[in-house]
Gaussian input, Z-matrix of N, CA and C with variables (Angstrom, degrees):
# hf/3-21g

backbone

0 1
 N
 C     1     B1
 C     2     B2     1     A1
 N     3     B3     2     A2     1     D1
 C     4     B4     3     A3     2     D2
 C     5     B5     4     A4     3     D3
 N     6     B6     5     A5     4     D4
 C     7     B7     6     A6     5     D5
 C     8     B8     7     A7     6     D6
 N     9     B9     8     A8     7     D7
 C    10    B10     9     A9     8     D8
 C    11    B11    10    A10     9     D9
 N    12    B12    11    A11    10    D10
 C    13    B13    12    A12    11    D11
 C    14    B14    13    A13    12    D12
 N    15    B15    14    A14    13    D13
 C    16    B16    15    A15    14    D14
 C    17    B17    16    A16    15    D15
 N    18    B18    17    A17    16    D16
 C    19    B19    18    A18    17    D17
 C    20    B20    19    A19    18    D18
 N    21    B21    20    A20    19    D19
 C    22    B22    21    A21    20    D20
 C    23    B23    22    A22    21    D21
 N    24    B24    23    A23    22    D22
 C    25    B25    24    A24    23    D23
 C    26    B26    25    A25    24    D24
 N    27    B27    26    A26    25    D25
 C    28    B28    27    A27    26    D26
 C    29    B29    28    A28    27    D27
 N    30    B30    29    A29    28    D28
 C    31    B31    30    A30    29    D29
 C    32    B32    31    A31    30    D30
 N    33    B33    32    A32    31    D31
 C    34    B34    33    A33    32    D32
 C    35    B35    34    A34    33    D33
 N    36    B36    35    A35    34    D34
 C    37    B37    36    A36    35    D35
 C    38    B38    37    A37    36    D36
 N    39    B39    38    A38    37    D37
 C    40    B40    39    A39    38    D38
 C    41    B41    40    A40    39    D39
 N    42    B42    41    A41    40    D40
 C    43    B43    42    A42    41    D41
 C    44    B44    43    A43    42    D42
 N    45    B45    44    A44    43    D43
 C    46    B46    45    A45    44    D44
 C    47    B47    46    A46    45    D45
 N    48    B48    47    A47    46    D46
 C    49    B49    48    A48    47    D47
 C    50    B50    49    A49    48    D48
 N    51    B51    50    A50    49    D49
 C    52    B52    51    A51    50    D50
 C    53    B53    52    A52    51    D51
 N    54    B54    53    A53    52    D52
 C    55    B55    54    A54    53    D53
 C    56    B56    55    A55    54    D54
 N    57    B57    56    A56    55    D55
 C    58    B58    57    A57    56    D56
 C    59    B59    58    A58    57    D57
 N    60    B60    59    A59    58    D58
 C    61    B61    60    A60    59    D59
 C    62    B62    61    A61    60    D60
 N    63    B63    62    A62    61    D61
 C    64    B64    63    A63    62    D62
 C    65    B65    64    A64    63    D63
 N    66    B66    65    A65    64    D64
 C    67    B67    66    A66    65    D65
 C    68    B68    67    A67    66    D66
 N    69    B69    68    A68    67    D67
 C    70    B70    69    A69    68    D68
 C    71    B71    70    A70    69    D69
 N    72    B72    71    A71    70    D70
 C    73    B73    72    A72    71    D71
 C    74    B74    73    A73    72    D72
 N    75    B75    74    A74    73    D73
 C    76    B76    75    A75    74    D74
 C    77    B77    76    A76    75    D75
 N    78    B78    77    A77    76    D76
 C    79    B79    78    A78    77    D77
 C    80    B80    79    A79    78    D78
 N    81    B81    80    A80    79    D79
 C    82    B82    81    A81    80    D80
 C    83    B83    82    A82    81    D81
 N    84    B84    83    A83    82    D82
 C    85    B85    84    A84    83    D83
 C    86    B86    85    A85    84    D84
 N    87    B87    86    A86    85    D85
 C    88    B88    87    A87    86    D86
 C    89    B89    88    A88    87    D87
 N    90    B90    89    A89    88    D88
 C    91    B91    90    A90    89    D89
 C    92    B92    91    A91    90    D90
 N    93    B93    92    A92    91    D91
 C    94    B94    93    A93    92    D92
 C    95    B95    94    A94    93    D93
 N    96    B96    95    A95    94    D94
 C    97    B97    96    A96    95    D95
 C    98    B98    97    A97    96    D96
 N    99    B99    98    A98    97    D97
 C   100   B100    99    A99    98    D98
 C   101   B101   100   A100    99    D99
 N   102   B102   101   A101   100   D100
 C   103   B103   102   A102   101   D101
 C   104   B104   103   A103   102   D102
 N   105   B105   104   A104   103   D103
 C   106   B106   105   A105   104   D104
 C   107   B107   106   A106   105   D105
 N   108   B108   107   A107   106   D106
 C   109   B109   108   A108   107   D107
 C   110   B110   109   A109   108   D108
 N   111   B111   110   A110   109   D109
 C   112   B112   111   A111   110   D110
 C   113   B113   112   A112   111   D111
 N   114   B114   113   A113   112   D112
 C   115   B115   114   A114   113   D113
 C   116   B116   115   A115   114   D114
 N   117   B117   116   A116   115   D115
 C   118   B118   117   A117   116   D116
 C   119   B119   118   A118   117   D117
 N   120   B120   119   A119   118   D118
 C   121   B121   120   A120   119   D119
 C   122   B122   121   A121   120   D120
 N   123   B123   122   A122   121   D121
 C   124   B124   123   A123   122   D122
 C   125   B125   124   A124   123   D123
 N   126   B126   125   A125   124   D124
 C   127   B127   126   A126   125   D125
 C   128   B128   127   A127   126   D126
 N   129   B129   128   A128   127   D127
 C   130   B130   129   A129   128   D128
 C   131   B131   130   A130   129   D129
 N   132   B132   131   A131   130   D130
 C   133   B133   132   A132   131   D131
 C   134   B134   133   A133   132   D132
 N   135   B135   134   A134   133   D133
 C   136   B136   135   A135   134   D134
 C   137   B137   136   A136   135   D135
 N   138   B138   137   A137   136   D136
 C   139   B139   138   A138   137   D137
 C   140   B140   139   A139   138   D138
 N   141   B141   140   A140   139   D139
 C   142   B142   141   A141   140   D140
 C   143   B143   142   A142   141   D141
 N   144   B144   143   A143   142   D142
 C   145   B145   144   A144   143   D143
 C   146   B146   145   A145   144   D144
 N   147   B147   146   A146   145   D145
 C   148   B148   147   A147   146   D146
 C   149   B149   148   A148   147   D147
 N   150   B150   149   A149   148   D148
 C   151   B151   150   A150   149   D149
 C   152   B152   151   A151   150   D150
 N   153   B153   152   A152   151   D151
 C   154   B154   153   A153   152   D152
 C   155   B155   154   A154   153   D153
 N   156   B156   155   A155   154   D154
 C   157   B157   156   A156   155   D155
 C   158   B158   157   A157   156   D156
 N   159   B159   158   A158   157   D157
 C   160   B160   159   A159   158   D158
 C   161   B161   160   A160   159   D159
 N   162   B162   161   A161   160   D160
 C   163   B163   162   A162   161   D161
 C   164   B164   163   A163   162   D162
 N   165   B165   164   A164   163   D163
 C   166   B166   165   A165   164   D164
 C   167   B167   166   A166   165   D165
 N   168   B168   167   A167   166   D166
 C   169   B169   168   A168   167   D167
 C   170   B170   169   A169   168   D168
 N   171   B171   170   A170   169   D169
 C   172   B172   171   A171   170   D170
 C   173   B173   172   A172   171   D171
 N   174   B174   173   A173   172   D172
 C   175   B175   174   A174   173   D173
 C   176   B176   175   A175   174   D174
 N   177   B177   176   A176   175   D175
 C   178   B178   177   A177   176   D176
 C   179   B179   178   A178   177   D177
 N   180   B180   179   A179   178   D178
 C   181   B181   180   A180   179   D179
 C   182   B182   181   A181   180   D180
 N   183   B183   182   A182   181   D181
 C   184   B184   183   A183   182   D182
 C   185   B185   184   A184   183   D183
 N   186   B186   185   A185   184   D184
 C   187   B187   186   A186   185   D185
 C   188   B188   187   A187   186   D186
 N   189   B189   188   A188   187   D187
 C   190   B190   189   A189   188   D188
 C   191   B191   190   A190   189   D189
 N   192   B192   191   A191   190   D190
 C   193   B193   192   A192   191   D191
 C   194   B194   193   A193   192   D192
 N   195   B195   194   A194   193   D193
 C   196   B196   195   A195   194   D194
 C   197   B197   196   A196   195   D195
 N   198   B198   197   A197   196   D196
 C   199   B199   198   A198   197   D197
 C   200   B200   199   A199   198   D198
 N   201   B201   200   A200   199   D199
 C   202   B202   201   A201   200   D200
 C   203   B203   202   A202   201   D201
 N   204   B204   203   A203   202   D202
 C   205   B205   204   A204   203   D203
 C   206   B206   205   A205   204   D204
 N   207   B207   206   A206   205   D205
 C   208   B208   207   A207   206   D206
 C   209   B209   208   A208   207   D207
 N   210   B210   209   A209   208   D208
 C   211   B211   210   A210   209   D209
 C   212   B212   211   A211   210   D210
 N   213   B213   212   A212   211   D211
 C   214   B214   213   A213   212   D212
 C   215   B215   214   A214   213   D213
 N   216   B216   215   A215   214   D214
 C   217   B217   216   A216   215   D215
 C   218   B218   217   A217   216   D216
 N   219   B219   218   A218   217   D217
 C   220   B220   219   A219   218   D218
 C   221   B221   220   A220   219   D219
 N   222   B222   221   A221   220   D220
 C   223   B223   222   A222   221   D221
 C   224   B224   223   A223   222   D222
 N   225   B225   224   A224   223   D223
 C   226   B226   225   A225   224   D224
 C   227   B227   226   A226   225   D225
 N   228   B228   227   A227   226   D226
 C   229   B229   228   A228   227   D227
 C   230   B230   229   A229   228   D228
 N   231   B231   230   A230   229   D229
 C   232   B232   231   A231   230   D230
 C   233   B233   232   A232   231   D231
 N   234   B234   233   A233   232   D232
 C   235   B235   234   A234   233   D233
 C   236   B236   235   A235   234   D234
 N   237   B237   236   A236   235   D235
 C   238   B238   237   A237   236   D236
 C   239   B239   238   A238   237   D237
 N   240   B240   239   A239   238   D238
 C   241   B241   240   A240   239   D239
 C   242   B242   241   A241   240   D240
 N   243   B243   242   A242   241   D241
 C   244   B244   243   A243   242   D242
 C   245   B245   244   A244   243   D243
 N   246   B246   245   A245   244   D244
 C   247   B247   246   A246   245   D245
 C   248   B248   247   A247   246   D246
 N   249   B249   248   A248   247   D247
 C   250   B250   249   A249   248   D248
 C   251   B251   250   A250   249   D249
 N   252   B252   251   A251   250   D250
 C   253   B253   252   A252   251   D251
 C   254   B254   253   A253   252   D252
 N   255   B255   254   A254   253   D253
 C   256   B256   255   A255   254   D254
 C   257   B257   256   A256   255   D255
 N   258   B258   257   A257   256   D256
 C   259   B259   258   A258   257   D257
 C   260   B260   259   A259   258   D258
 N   261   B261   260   A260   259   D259
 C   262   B262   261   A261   260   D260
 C   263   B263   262   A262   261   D261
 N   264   B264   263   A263   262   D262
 C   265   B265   264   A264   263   D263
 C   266   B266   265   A265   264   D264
 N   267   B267   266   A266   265   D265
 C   268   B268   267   A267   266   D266
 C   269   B269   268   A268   267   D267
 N   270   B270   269   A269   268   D268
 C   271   B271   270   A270   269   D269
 C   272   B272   271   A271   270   D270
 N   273   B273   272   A272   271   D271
 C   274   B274   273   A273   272   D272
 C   275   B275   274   A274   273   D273
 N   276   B276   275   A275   274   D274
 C   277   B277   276   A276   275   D275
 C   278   B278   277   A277   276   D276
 N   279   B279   278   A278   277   D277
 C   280   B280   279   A279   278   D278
 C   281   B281   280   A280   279   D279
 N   282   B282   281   A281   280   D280
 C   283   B283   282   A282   281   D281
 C   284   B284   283   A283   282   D282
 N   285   B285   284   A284   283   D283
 C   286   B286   285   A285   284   D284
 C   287   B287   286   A286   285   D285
 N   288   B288   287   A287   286   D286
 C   289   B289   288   A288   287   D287
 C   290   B290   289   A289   288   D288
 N   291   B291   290   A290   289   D289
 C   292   B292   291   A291   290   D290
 C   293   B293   292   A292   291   D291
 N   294   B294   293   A293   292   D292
 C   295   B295   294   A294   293   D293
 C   296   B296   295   A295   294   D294
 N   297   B297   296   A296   295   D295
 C   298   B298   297   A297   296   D296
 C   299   B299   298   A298   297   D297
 N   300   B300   299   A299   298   D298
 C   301   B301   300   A300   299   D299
 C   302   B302   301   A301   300   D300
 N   303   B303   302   A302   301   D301
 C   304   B304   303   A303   302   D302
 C   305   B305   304   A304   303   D303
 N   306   B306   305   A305   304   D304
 C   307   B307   306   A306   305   D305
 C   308   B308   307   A307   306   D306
 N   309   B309   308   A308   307   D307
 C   310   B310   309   A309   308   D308
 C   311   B311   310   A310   309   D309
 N   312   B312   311   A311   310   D310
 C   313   B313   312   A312   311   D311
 C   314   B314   313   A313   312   D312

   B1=1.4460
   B2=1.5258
   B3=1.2275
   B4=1.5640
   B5=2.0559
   B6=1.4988
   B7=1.4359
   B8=1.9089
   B9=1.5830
   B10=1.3613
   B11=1.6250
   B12=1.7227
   B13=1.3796
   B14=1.3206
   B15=1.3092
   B16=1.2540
   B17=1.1591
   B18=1.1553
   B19=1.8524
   B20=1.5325
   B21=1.0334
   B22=1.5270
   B23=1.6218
   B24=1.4725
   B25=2.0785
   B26=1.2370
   B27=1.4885
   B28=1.3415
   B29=1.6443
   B30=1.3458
   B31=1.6863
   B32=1.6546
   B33=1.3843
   B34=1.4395
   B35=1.4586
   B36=1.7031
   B37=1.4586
   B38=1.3117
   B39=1.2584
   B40=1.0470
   B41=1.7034
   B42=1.2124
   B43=1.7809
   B44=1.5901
   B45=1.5069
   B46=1.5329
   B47=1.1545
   B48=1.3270
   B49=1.5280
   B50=1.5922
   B51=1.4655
   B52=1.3619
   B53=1.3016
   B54=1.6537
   B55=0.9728
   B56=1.7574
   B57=1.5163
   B58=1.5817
   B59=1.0874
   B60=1.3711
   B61=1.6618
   B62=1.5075
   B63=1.4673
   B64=1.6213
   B65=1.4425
   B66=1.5379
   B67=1.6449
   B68=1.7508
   B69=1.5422
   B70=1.5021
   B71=2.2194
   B72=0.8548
   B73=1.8977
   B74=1.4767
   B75=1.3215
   B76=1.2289
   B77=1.4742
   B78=1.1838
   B79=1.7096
   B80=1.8386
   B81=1.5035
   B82=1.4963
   B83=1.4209
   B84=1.5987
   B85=1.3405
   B86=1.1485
   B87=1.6760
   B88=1.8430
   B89=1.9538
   B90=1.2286
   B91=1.5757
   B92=1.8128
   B93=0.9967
   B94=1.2857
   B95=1.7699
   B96=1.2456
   B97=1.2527
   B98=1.6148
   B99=1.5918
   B100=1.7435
   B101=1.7483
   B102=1.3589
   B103=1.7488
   B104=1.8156
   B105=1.5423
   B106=1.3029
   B107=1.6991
   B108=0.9379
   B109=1.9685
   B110=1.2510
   B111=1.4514
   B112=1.5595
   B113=1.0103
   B114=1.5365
   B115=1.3801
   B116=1.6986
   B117=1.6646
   B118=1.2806
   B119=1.5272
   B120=1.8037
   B121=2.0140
   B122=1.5760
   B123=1.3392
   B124=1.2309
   B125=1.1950
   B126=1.4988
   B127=1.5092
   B128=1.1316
   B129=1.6465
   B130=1.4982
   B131=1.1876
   B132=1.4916
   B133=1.5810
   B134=1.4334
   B135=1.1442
   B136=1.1420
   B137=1.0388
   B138=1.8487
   B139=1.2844
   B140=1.5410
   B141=1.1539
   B142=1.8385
   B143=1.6819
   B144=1.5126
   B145=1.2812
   B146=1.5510
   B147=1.6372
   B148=1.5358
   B149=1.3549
   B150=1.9307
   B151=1.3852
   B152=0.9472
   B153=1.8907
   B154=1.4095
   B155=1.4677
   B156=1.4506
   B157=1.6006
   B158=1.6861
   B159=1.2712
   B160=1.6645
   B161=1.3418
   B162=1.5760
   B163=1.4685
   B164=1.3705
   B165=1.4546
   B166=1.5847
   B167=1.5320
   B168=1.1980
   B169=1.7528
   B170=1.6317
   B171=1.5964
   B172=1.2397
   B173=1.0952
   B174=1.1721
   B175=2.1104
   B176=1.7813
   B177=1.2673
   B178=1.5605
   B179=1.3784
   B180=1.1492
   B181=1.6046
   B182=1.4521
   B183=1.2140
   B184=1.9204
   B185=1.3801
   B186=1.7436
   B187=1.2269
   B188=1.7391
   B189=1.0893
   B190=1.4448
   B191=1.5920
   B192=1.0778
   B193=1.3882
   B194=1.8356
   B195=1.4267
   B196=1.5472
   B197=1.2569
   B198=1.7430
   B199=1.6041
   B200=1.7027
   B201=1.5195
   B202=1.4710
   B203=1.3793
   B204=1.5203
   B205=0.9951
   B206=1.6509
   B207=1.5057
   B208=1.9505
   B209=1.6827
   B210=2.0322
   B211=0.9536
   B212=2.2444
   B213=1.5633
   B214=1.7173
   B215=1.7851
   B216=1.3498
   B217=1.8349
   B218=1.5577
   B219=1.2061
   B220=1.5633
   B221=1.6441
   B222=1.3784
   B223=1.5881
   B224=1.4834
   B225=1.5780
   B226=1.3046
   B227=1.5743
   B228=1.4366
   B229=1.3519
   B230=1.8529
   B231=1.4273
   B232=1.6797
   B233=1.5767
   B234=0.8157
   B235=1.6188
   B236=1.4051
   B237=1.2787
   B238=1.4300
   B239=1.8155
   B240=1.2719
   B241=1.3351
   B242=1.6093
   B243=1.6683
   B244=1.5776
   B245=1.4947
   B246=1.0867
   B247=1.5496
   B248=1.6249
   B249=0.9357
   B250=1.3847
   B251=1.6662
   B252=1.3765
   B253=1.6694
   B254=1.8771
   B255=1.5388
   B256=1.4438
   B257=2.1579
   B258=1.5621
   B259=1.7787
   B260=1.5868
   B261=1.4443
   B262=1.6837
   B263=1.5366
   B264=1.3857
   B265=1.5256
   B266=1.1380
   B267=1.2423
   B268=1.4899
   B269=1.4376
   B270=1.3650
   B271=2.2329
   B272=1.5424
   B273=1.1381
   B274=1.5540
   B275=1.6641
   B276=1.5126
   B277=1.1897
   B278=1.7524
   B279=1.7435
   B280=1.7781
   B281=1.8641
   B282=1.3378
   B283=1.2047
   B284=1.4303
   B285=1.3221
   B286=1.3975
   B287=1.6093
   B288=1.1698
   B289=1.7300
   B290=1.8289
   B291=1.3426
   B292=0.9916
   B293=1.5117
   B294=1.3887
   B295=1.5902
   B296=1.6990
   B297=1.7519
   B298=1.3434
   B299=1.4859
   B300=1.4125
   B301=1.2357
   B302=1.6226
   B303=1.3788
   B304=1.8010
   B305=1.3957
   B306=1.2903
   B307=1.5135
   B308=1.6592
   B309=1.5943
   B310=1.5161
   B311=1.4916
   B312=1.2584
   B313=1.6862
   B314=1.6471
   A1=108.65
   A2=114.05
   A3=121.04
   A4=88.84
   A5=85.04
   A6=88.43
   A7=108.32
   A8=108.46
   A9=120.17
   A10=90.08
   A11=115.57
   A12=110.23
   A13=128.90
   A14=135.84
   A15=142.73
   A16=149.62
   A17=145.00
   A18=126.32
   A19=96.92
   A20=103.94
   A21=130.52
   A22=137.54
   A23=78.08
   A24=89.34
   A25=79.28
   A26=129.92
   A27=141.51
   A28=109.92
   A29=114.49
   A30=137.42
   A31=105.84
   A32=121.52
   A33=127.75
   A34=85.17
   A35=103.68
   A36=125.87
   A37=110.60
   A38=168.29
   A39=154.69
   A40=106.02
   A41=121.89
   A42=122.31
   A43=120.04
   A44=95.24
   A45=85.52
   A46=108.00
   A47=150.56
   A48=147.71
   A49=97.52
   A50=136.83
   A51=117.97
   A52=132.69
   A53=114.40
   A54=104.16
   A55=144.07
   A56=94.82
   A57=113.19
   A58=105.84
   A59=130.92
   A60=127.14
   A61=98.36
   A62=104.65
   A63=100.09
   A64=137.65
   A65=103.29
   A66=113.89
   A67=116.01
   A68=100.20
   A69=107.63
   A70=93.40
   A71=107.86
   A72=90.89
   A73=112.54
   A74=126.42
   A75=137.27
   A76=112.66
   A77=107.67
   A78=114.61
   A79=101.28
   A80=86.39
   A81=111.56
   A82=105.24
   A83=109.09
   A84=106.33
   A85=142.01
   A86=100.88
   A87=92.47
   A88=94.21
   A89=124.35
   A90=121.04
   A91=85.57
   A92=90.25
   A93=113.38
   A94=113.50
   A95=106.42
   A96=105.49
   A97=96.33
   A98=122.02
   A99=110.69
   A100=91.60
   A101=77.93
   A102=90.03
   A103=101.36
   A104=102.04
   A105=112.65
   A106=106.59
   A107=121.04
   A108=122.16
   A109=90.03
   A110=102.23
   A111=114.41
   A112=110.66
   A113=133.41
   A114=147.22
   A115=118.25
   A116=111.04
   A117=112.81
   A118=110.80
   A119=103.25
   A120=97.06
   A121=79.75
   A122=166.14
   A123=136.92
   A124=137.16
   A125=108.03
   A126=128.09
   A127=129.74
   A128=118.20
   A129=126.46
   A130=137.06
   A131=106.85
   A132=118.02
   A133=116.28
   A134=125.25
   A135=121.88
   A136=121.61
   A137=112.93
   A138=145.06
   A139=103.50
   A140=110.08
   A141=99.69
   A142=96.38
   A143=134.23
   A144=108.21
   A145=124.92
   A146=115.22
   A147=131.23
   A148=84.27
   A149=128.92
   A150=119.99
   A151=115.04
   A152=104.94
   A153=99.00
   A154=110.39
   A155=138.93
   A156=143.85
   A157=86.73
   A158=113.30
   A159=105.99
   A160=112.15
   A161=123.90
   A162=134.72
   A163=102.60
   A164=152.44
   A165=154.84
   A166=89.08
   A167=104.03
   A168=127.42
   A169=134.85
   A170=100.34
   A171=126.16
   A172=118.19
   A173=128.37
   A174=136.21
   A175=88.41
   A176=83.90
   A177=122.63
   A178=107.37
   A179=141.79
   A180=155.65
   A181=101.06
   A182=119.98
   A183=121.63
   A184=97.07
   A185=104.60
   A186=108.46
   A187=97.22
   A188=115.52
   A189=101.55
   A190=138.90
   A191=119.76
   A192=111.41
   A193=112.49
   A194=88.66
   A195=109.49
   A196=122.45
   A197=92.84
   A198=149.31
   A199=86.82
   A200=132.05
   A201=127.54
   A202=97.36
   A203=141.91
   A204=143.80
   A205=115.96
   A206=102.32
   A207=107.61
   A208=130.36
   A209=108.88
   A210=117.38
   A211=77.39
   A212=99.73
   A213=84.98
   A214=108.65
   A215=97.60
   A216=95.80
   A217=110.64
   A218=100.51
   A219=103.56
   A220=87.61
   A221=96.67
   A222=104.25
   A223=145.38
   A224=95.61
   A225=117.82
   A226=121.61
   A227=96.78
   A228=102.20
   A229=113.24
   A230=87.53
   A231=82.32
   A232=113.56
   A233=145.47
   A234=155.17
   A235=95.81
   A236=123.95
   A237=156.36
   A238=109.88
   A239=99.10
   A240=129.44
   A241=126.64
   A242=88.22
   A243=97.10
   A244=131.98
   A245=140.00
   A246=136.78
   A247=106.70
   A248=163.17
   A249=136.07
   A250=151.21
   A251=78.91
   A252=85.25
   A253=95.41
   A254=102.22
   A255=121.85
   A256=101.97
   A257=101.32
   A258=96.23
   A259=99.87
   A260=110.81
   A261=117.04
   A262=108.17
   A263=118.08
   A264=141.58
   A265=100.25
   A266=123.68
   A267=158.89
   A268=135.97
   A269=66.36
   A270=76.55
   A271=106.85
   A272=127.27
   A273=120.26
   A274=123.04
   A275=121.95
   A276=133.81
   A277=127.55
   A278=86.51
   A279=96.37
   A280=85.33
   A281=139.48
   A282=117.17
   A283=106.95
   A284=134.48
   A285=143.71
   A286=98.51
   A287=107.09
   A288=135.07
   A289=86.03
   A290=151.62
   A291=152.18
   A292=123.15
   A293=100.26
   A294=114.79
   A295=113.82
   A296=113.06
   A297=107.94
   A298=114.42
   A299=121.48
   A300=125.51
   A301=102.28
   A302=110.68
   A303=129.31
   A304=107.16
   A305=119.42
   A306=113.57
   A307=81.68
   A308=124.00
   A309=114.64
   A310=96.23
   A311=116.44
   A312=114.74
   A313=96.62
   D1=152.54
   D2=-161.14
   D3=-136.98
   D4=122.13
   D5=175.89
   D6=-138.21
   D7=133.84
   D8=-171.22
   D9=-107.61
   D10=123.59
   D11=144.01
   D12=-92.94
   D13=152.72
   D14=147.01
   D15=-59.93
   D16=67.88
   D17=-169.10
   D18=-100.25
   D19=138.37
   D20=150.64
   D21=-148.18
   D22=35.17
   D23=177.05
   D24=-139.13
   D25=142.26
   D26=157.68
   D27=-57.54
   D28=-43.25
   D29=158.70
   D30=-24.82
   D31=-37.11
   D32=-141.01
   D33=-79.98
   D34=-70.18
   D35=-152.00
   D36=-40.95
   D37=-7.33
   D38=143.12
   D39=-55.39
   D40=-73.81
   D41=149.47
   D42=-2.55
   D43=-66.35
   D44=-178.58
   D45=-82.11
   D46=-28.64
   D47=-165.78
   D48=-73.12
   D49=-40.00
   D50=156.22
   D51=-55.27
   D52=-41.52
   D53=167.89
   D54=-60.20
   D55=-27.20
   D56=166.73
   D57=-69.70
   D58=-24.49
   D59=-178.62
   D60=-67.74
   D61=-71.70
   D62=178.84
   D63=-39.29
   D64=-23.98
   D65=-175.56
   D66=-101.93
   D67=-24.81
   D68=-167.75
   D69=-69.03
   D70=-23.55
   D71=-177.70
   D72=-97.92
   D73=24.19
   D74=169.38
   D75=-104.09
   D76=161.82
   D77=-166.98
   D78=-86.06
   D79=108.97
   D80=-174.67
   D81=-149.52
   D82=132.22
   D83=162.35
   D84=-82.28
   D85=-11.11
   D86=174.78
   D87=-167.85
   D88=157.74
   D89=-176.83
   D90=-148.99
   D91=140.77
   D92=178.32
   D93=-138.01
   D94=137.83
   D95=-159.65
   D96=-126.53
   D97=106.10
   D98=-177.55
   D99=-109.98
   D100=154.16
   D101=-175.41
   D102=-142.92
   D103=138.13
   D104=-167.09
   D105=-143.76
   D106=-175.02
   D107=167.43
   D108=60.34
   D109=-153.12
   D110=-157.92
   D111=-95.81
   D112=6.97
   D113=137.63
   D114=-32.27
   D115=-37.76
   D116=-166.93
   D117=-52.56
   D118=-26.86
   D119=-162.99
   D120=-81.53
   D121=34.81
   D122=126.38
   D123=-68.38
   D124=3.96
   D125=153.18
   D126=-73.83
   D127=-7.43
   D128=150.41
   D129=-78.64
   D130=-22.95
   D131=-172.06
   D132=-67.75
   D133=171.52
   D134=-172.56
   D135=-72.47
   D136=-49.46
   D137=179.37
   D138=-49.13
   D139=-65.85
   D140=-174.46
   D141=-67.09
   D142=-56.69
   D143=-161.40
   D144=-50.49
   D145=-10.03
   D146=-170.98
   D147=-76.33
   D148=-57.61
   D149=-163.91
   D150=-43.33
   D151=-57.47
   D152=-153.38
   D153=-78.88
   D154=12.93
   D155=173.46
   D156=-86.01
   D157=-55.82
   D158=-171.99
   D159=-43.67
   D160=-57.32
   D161=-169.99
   D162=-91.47
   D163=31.84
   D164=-171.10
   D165=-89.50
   D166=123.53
   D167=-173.80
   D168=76.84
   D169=-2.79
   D170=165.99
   D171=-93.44
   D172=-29.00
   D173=-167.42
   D174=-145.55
   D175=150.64
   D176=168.60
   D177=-94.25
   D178=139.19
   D179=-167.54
   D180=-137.79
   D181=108.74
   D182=170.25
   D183=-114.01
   D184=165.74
   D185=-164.02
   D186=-146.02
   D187=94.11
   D188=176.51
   D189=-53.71
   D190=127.13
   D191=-151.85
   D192=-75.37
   D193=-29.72
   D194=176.85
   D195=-27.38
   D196=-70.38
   D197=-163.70
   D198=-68.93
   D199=-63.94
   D200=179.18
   D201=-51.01
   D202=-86.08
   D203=-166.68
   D204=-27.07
   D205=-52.79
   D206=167.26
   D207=-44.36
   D208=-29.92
   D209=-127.09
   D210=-142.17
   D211=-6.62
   D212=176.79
   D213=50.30
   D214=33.58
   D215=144.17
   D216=-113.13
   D217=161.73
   D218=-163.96
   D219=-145.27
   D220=159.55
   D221=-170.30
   D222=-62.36
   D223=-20.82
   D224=163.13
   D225=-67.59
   D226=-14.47
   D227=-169.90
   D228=-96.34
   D229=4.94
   D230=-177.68
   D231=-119.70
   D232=141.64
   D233=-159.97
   D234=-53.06
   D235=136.48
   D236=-164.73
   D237=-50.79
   D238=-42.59
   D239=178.11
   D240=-68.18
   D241=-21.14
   D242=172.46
   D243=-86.10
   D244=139.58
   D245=-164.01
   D246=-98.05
   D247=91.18
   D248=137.15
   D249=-50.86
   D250=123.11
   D251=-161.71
   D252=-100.73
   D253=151.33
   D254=-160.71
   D255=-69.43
   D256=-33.18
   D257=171.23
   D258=-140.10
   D259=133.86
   D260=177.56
   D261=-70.80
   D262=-38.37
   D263=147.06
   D264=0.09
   D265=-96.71
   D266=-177.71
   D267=-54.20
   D268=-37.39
   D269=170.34
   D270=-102.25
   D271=-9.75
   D272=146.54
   D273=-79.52
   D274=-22.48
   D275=147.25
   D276=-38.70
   D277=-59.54
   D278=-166.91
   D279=-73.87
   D280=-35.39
   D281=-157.46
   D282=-92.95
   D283=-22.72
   D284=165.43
   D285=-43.04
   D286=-48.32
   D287=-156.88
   D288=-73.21
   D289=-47.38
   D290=-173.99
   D291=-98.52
   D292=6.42
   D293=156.57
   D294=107.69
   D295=27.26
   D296=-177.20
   D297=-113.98
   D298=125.86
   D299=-145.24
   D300=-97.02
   D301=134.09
   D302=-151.48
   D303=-85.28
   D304=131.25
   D305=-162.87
   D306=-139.30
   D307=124.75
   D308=175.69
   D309=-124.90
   D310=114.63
   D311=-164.05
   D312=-59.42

């Protein structure tokens, strides 16, 4: 099973980081986590950058580029581990579109 989360409330991310806890040790082939809106500055905090070192090769981390550009993060500024993709829109689109089922905490 292939599962994409969503954040786009900075509010969420504590929400979803349990919920990925609960789902990441179950038989799944891949979780991907895209993050867009004003959710994106939770890619600075401390708290998620600890997650995503905990889960690095287990979860996928996207970063909408849009959403940085709105929000004056820039790429250096986000943990090594993170990908940016050019629309959060779209890359939850194209991967829904390839069979990964949408979970928006």
């Amino acid at each position: 099973m292939e599962i994409v989360f969503h954040i786009d409330d900075l509010a969420n991310w504590p929400i979803a980081m349990s919920n990925i806890e609960n789902t990441v040790d179950h038989i799944l082939t891949r979780i991907v986590v895209v993050v867009n809106g004003p959710a994106i500055t939770g890619y600075l905090t401390d708290d998620v950058k600890q997650f995503i070192t905990k889960y690095h090769g287990r979860i996928t981390f996207h970063a909408c580029h849009n959403a940085m550009q709105s929000h004056d993060v820039t790429d250096n500024q986000l943990p090594d581990q993170v990908v940016v993709v050019p629309n959060g829109i779209i890359d939850l689109a194209k991967l829904q579109n390839s069979g990964y089922r949408y979970i928006k905490p």
